[in-house]
C-alpha positions as CSV (number, residue, x, y, z in Angstrom):
1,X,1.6,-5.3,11.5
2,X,2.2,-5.0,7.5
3,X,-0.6,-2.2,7.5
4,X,1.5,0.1,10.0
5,X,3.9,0.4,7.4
6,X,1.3,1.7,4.8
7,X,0.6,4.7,6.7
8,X,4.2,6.4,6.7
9,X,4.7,5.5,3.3
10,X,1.9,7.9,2.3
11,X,3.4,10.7,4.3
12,X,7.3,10.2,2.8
13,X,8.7,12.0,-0.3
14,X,9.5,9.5,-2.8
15,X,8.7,5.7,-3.2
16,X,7.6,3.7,-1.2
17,X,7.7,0.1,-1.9
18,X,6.0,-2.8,0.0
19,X,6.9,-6.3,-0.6
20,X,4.9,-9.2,0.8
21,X,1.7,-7.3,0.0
22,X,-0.5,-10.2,-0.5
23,X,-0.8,-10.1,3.4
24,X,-2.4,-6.7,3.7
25,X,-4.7,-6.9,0.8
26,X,-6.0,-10.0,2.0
27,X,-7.3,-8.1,5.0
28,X,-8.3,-5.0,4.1
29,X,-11.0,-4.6,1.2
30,X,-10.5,-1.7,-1.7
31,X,-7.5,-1.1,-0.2
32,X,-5.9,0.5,-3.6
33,X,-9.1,2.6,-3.9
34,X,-9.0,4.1,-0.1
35,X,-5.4,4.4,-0.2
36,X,-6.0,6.6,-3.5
37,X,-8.9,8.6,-1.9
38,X,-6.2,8.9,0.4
39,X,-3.6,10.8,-2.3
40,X,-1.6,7.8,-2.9
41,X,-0.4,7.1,-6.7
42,X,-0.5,3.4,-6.0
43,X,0.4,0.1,-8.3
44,X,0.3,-3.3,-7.7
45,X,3.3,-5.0,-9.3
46,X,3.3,-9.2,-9.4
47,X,6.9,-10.0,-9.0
48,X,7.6,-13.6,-9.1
């Protein structure tokens, strides 16, 4: 269900941060890139 949460986060003003990302990326392939194509100024941060 992670990858609902993608979708509004392109629509809000703002930031939108997702933690835990690890388990939609692992799913979905390019995801930065179609997310992009998309509009979205996205970043993958490694917190640890």
């Amino acid at each position: 269900m992670e990858q609902v949460w993608c979708l509004p986060g392109l629509n809000a003003k703002g930031k939108t941060e997702i933690s835990n990302a690890k388990y939609i990326l692992r799913g979905y392939e390019n995801l930065e890139q179609k997310l992009s194509a998309l509009g979205a100024k996205i970043s993958l941060v490694d917190i640890k």
